[in-house]
C-alpha positions in Angstrom: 122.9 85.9 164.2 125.6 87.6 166.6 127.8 85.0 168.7 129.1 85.9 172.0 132.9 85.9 170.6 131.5 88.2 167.7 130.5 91.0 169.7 133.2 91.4 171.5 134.7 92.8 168.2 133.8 96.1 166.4 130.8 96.4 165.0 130.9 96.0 161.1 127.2 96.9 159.0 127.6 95.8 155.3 125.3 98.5 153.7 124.8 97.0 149.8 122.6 95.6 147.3 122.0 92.7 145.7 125.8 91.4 145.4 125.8 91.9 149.3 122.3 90.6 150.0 122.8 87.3 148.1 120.1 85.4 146.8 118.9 81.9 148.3 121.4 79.3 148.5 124.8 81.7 148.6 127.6 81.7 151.0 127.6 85.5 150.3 130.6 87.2 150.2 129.7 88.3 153.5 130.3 85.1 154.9 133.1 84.2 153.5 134.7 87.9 155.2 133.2 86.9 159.0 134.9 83.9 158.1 138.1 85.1 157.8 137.3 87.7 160.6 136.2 84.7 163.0 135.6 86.9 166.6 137.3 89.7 165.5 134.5 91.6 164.2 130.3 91.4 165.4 128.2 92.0 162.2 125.5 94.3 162.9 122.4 95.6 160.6 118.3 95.3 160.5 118.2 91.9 158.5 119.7 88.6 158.5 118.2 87.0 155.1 119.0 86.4 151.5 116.9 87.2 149.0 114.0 84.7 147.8 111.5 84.4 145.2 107.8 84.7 146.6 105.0 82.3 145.8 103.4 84.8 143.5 103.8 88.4 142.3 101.4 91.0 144.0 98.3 92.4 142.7 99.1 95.0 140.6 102.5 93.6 139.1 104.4 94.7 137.1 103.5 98.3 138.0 103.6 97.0 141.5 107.0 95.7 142.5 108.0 92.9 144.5 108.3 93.7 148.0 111.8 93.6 149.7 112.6 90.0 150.5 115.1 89.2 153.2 114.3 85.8 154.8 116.1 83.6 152.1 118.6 80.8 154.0 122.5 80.5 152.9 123.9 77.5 151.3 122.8 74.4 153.6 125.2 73.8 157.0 126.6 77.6 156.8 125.7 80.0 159.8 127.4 82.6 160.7 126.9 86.3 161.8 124.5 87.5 159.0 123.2 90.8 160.2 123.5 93.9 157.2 122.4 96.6 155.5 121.9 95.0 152.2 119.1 94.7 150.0 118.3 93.6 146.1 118.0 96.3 143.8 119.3 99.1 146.7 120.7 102.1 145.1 123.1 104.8 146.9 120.2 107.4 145.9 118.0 105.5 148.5 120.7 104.4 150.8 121.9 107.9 151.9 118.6 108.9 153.3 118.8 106.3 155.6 121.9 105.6 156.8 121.5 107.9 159.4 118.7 106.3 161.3 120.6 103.1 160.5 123.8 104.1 161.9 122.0 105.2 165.4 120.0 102.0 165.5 122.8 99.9 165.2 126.1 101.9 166.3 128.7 100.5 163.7 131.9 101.0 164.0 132.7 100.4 160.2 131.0 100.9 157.2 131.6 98.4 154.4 129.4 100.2 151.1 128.9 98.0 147.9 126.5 100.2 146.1 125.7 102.1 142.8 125.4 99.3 139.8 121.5 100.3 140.5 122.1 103.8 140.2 124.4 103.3 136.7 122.3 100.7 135.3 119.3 101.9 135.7 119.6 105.9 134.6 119.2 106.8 138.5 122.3 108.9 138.4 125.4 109.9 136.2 129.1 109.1 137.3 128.9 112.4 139.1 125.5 112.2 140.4 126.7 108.9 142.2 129.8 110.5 143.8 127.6 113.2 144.9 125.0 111.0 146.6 128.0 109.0 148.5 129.2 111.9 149.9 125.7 112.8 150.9 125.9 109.1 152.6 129.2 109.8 154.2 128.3 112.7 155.7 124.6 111.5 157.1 126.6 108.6 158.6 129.1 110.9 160.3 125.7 112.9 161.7 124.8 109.8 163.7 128.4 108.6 164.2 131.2 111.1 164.2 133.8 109.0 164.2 132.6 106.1 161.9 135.3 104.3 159.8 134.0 103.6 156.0 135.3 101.2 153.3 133.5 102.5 149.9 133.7 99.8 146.9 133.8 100.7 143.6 131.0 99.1 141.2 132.0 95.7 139.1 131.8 95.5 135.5 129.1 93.2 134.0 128.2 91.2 131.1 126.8 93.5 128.1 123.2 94.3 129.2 121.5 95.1 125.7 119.2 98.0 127.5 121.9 100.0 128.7 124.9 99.7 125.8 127.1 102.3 127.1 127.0 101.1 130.6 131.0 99.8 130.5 131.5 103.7 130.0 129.3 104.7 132.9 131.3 102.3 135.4 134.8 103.1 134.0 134.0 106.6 134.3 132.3 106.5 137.8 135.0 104.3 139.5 138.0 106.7 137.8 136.1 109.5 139.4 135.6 107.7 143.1 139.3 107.0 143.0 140.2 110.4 142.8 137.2 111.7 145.4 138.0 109.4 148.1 140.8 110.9 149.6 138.7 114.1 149.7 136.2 112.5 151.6 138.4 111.3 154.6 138.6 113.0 158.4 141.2 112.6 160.9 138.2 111.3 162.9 136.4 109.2 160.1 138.7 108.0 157.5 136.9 106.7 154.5 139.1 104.3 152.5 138.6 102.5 148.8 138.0 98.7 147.8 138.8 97.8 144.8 136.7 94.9 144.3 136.2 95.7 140.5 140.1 95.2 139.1 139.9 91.5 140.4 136.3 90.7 139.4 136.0 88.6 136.6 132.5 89.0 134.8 133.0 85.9 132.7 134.3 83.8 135.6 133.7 84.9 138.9 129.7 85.2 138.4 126.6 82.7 138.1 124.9 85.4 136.0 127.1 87.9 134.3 126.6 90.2 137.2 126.6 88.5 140.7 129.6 86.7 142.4 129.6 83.1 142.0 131.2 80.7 144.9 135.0 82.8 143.2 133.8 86.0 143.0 132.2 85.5 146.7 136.0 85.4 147.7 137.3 88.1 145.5 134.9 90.7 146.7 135.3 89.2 150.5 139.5 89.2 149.8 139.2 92.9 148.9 137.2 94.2 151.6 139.6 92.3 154.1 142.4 93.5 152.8 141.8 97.1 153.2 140.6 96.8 156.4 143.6 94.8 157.4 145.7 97.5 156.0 144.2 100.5 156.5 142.7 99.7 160.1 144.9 96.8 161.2 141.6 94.8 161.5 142.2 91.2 160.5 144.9 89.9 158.2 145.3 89.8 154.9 143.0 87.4 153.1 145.5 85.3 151.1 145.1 83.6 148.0 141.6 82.2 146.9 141.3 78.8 147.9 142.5 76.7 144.5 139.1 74.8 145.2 135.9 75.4 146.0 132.5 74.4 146.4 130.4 73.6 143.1 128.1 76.4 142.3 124.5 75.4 142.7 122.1 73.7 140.0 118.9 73.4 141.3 116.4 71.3 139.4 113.1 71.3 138.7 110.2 71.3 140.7 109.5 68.4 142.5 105.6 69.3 141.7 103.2 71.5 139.4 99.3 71.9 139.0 97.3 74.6 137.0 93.8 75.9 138.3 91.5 77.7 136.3 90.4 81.4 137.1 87.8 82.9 135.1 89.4 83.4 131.6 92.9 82.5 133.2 95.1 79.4 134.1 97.4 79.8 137.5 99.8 77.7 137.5 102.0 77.1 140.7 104.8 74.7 141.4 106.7 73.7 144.2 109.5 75.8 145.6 113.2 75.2 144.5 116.0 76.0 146.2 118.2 78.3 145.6 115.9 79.6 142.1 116.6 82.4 140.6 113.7 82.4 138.3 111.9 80.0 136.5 111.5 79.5 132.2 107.9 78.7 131.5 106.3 77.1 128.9 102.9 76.7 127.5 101.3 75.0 124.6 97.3 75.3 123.4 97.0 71.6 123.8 93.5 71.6 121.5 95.0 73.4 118.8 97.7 71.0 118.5 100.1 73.7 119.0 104.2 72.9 120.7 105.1 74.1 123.4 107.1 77.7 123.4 108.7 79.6 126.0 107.6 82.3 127.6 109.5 86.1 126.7 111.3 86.9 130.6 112.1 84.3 133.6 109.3 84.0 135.9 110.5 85.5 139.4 108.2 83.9 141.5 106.7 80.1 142.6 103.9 81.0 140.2 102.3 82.2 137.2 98.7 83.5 136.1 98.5 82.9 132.6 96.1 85.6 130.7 95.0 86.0 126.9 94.0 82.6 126.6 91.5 81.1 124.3 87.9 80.4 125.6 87.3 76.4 125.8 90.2 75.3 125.4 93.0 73.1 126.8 96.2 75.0 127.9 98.9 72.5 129.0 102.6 74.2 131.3 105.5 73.1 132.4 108.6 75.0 133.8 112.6 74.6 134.0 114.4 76.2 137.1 117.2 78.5 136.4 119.7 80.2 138.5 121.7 83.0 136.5 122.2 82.2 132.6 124.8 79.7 133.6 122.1 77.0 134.6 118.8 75.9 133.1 117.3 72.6 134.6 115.2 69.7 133.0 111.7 70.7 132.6 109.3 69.7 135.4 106.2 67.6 134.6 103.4 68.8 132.6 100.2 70.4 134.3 97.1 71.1 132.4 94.1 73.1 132.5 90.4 74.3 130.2 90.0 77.6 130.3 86.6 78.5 131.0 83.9 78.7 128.1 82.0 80.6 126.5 78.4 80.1 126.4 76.5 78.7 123.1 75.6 82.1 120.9 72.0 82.4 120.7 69.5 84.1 118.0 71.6 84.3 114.8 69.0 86.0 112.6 70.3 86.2 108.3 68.3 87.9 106.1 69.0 89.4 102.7 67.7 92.7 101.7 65.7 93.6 98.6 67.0 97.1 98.9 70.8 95.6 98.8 70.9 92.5 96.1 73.7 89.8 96.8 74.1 91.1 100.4 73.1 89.3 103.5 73.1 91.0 106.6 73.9 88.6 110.1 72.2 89.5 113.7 72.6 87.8 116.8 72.6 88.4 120.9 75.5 89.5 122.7 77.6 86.5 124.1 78.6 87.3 127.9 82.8 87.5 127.9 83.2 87.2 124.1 85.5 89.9 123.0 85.1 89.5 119.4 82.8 86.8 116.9 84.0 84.9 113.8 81.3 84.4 111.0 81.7 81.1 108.7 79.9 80.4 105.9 79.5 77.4 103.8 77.1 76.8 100.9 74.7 74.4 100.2 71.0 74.3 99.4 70.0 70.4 100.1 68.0 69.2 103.2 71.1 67.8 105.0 72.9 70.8 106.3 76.7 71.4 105.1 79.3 69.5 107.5 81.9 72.0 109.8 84.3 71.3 107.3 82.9 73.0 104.5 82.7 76.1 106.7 85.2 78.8 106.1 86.3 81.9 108.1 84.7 85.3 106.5 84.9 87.6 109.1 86.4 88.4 112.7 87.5 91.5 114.4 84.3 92.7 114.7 84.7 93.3 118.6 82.0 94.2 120.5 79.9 94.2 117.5 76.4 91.8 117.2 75.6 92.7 113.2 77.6 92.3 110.3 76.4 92.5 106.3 78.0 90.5 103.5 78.1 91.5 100.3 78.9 90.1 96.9 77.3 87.1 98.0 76.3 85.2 94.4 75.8 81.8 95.4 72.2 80.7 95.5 71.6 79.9 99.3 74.7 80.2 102.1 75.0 79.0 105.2 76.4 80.8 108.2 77.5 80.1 111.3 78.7 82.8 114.4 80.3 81.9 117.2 81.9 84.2 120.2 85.7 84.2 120.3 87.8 84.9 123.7 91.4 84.9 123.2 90.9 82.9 119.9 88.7 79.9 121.9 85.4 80.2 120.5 82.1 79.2 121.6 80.3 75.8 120.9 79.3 75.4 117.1 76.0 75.1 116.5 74.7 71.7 114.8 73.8 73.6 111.9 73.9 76.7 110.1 71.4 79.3 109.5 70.2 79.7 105.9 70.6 82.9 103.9 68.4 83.5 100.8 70.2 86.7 99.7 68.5 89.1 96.6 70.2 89.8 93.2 69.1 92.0 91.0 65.5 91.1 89.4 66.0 89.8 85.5 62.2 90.8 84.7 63.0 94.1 85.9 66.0 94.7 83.9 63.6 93.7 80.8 60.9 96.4 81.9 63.7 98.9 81.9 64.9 98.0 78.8 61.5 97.3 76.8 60.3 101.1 78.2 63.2 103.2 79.1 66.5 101.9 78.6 66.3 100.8 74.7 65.1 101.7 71.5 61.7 100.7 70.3 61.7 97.8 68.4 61.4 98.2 64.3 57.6 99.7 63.9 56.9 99.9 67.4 56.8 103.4 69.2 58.2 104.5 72.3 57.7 107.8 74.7 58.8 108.7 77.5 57.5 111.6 80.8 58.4 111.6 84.7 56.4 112.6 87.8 58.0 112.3 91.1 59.2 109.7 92.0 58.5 107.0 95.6 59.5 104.7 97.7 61.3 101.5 95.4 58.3 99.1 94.8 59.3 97.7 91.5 58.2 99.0 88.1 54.5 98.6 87.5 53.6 97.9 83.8 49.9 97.9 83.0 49.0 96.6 79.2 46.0 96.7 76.6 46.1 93.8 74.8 43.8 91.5 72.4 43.3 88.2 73.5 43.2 85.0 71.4 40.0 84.1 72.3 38.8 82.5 68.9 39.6 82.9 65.2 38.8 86.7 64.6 40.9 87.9 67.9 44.0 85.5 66.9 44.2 87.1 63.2 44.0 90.4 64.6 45.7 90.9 68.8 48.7 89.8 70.1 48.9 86.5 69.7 49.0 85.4 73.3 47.3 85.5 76.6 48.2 86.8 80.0 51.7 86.8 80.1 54.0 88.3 82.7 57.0 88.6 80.3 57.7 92.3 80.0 58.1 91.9 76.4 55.0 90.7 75.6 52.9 92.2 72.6 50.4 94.5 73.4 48.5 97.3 72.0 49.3 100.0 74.2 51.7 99.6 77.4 52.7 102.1 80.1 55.5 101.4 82.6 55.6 103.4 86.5 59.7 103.3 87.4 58.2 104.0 90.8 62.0 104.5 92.4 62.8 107.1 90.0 59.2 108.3 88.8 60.4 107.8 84.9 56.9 106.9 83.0 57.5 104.8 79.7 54.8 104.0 76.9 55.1 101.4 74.3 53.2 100.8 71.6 53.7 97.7 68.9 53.0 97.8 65.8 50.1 96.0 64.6 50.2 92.8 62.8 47.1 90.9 61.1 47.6 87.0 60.3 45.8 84.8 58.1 43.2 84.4 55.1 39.7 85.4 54.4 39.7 88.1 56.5 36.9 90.4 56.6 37.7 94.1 54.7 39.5 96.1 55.3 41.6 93.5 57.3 44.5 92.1 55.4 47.5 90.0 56.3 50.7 92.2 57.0 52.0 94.8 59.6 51.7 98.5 59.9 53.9 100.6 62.2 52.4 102.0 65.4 51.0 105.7 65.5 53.0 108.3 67.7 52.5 108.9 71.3 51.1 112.1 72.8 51.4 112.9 76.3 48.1 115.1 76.9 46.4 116.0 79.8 43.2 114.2 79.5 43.6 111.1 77.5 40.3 109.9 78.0 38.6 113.5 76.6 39.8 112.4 73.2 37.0 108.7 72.8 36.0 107.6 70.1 34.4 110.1 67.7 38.5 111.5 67.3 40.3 110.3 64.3 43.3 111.5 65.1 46.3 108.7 64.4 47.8 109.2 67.5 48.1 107.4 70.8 47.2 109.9 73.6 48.5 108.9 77.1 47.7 111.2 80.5 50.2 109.8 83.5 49.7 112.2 86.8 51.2 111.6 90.4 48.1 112.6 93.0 48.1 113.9 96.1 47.8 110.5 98.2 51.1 109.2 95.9 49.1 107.1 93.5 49.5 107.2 90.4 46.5 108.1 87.5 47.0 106.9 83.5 44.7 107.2 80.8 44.8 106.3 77.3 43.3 106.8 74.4 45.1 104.1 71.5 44.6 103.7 68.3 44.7 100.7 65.8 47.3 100.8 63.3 45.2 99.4 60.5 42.1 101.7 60.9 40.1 103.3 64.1 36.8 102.6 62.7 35.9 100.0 65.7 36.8 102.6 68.1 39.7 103.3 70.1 41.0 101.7 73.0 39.9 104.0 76.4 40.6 103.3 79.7 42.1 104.6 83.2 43.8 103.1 85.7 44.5 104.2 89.1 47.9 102.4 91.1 47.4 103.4 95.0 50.0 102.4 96.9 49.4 99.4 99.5 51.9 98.5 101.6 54.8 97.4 99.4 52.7 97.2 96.2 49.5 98.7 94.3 45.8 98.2 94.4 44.8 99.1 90.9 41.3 100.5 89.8 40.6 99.9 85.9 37.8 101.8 84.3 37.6 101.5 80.3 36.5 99.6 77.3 35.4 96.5 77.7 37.2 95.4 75.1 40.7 94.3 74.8 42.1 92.7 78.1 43.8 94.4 80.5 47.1 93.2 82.6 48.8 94.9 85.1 52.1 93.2 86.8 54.9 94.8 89.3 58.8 93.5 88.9 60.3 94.3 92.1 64.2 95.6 91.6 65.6 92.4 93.4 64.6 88.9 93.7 66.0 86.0 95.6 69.2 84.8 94.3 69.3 81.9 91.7 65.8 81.5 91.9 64.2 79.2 89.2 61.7 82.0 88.4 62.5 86.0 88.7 59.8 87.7 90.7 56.9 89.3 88.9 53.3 89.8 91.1 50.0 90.2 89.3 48.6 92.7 90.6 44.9 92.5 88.7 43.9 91.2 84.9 40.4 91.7 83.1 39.3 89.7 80.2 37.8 91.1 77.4 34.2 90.8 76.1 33.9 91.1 72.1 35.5 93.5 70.0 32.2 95.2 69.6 32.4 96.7 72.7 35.3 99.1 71.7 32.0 101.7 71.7 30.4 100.4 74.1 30.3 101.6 77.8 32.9 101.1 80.4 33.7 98.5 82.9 34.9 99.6 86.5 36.8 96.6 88.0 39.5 96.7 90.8 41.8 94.3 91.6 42.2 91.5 94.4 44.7 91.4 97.4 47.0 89.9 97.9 48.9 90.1 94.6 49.7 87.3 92.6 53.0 85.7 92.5 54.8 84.2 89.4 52.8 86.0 86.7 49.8 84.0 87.8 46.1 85.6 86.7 44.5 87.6 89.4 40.8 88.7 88.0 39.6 92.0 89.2 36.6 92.6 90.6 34.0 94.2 87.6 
């Protein structure tokens, strides 16, 4: 405020920036020269204020600056005439394009200008930009004021500021410069004259934070303004000699009070206003992750903080230290805490494993609302109590917006997973137990059907042959097999030993194999083996080796009245993608019973066959399917009967046919399944 003495005085407008303005809780230097002025001079200007923080940053921050503050108080019990010009941050860039309007408003008769550390520091101008832009100030002053008197400062040095390395340079060089320009700058009518406030400014000791004056350097720059003007203006005295003691700079302390509200995904946390704060260190720890509390990266410049990227669900605790300048970091308030909102439970985990893709599972589940990524766990574990949350570990994350993820190179026998949502790293509520995964390895049986009809050599005596037709979707590999069953004594000397048996090894007298992925058609044939004594002629104990194969198209034209030694087989894809065999086999030891005739159709039915068997009577009939894949570490490998005849007597090798087709569903395990004759 302006006293009646003061204006009697000529009217003095500090024009500046933040070493003018002050911040909350300095005498300023400004003071300290009205001081020594007393009445002789009225300070005049727009504002009266320091600088303050606010109770929060705008919306919009950092891209949105802090507005201008300018209602900050002085040190407590000092009033005085506090009117300027001066505001944090100012640069002469900005200041010369309104220092006209100023000037008219308030009708100075002096002009004290502390400015262009903003313009240096911050890459506004060069040396000789800066000089350019004062005299663009000078002379918009003198277009409102003719006859205005202006004291220019030079610009301080300052502590090393990392961003700006060759800042020293770009003072040295500026001030050298202004010290030659001045003089240029002067009118009889408007004298412009130089402070040299940087010569006696002590960065190390005359400031609170490597750049603005302390309680010292609030004298120094007021002593070198005063003396000029007492000099070159005969207005005042000289300042003297800085007083040999002076007050204590100021220490503020913490707050006296601090509290943190949630806000959606966020934590505010406010605290009481200090005094004279220049900014505030803040500290936060996740309190359910055990974690310690660190500091944050910058100084918070406000009387609050919204703390973001925080994890969902849990417990964030803060707590902030006051500091003013480098120079003076306080005791850390008390501790406020806060849970940051939740993330609901994720719903509808589906796992499944696919036949198509063995020891892979694949992992679906519904989008949870705020959940910016998901974390799968798995543990394993196949009893009846499910595994405990410690036995889970961590297989996936970073999956971002994504609800379905597949896992392969899964080979343990049943896994258990888990999913949750993850915000921040907080993730949403475990489920009680984990879902169940019976993933698929590759089918044993049907490794043995590849190798028993494609993949290996016939066995010593046995034959083997091999044709293609085109080939379908992957159902397996279908085998169907003529065999003799031991029924009684005569059919044990002479078949194959065994009954129904899913085992794609198993003895037969003729065998054909469907690859129905890759359309490959194998035939086996064993060699035929007689056992025993007092057989009937020409039966005698011993083995012969199988006849050849023939791929012919008609097996069945070839009956029984041929005595060709030769196993004739017909395989043919039809039109509505089932597949046709015939064969016409014959008995190593002799064909005088007849050969073995018969035809059997595979249509396709869903994933597997219907099978329709017309042919002798006589021997048995089998046909299975051995699916690629099979559930992993399963006791038995998948094989599915799809139909089996029995045999009558071996009389009926020239007798007429039987037409029998088989039952649905299939069979599992190998189990019999008699078709319907």
């Amino acid at each position: 405020m302006s006293t009646s003495a003061a204006a009697a005085g000529p009217r003095v407008m500090v024009v500046g920036d933040s070493i003018s303005q002050g911040h909350e809780g300095d005498y300023t230097w400004r003071y300290r020269l009205a001081e020594h002025l007393a009445a002789g001079a009225d300070f005049v200007g727009p504002w009266t204020g320091t600088d303050v923080l606010p109770a929060a940053y705008p919306a919009g921050w950092p891209d949105v600056p802090n507005p201008p503050s300018r209602t900050g108080a002085y040190r407590p019990g000092v009033g005085f005439d506090s009117q300027h010009l001066a505001q944090w941050g100012w640069q002469m860039h900005q200041a010369k394009d309104v220092i006209a309007a100023n000037v008219r408003a308030q009708s100075p008769d002096y002009l004290l200008v502390e400015l262009g550390f903003n313009d240096l520091g911050w890459g506004v101008s060069g040396p000789d930009g800066l000089v350019a832009d004062l005299k663009s100030f000078v002379a918009n002053a003198r277009s409102a004021k003719p006859g205005i008197r202006i004291v220019v400062a030079n610009v301080v040095h300052r502590t090393p500021l990392a961003p700006v390395p060759t800042l020293p340079q770009l003072i040295s060089a500026y001030n050298s410069t202004l010290a030659n320009e001045i003089a240029t700058m002067s009118t009889a009518a408007s004298p412009v004259a130089l402070a040299d406030i940087d010569s006696p400014y002590d960065e190390n000791r005359d400031t609170y934070d490597g750049l603005h004056p302390n309680v010292r350097g609030e004298h120094v720059i007021a002593k070198a303004f005063a003396d000029v003007l007492s000099t070159r203006f005969s207005l005042g005295g000289g300042y003297g000699a800085i007083p040999a003691s002076l007050p204590a700079d100021l220490k503020p302390g913490a707050p006296a009070t601090i509290s943190a509200v949630p806000v959606g995904d966020k934590v505010k946390v406010s605290w009481a206003p200090v005094f004279g704060a220049g900014g505030y260190q803040f500290f936060q720890r996740d309190a359910t992750a055990g974690q310690a509390f660190s500091p944050g990266i910058l100084p918070i410049g406000a009387d609050s903080w919204t703390s973001d990227l925080l994890p969902a669900g849990h417990r964030m605790e803060f707590y902030v230290k006051t500091m003013r300048g480098e120079g003076h970091v306080s005791a850390g308030s008390a501790v406020a805490g806060a849970t940051v909102a939740a993330l609901p439970a994720l719903k509808n985990l589906v796992v499944a494993g696919d036949p198509e893709k063995p020891y892979s599972v694949t992992l679906k589940w519904d989008p949870v609302p705020g959940a910016e990524d998901y974390h799968v766990y798995a543990a394993p574990g196949c009893g009846d109590v499910p595994p405990p949350p410690g036995d889970y570990k961590i297989q996936q994350w970073g999956l971002g917006s994504k609800t379905t993820w597949r896992q392969d190179y899964v080979f343990s026998g049943c896994t258990n997973y888990i999913v949750v949502g993850s915000h921040n790293g907080g993730e949403s509520k475990w489920p009680w137990a984990g879902v169940r995964a019976w993933p698929y390895e590759t089918n044993y049986k049907h490794l043995l059907a590849r190798n028993r009809y494609f993949d290996t050599a016939a066995d010593d005596g046995d034959k083997r042959a091999e044709t293609s037709v085109a080939p379908s979707a992957d159902h397996g590999i279908v085998v169907a097999r003529g065999f003799i069953r031991d029924k009684d004594t005569f059919t044990g000397a002479i078949g194959d030993h065994r009954g129904f048996d899913s085992n794609p090894y198993a003895s037969s007298k003729i065998g054909v194999a469907w690859d129905t992925k890759t359309g490959e058609i194998g035939v086996y044939v064993h060699r035929s083996c007689v056992i025993g004594s007092n057989l009937p002629k020409p039966w005698v104990a011993g083995c012969r080796d199988a006849h050849p194969i023939e791929f012919v198209g008609n097996a069945l034209g070839y009956g029984d009245g041929n005595d060709t030694r030769v196993n004739y087989v017909t395989a043919r894809k039809q039109s509505d993608g089932s597949l046709l065999v015939s064969v016409s086999a014959v008995n190593s030891w002799s064909n005088f019973l007849g050969r073995i005739n018969a035809q059997v159709v595979l249509r396709p039915s869903g994933s597997t066959y219907t099978a329709a068997l017309t042919g002798d009577k006589f021997p048995a009939w089998e046909v299975y399917r051995y699916p690629s894949t099979g559930i992993l570490a399963s006791v038995l490998q998948p094989s599915y009967t799809i139909g089996t005849r029995d045999q009558t007597s071996i009389g009926d090798l020239k007798g007429g046919y039987s037409f029998c087709t088989s039952q649905s569903p299939e069979e599992r395990d190998g189990r019999e399944n008699p078709m319907s004759c």
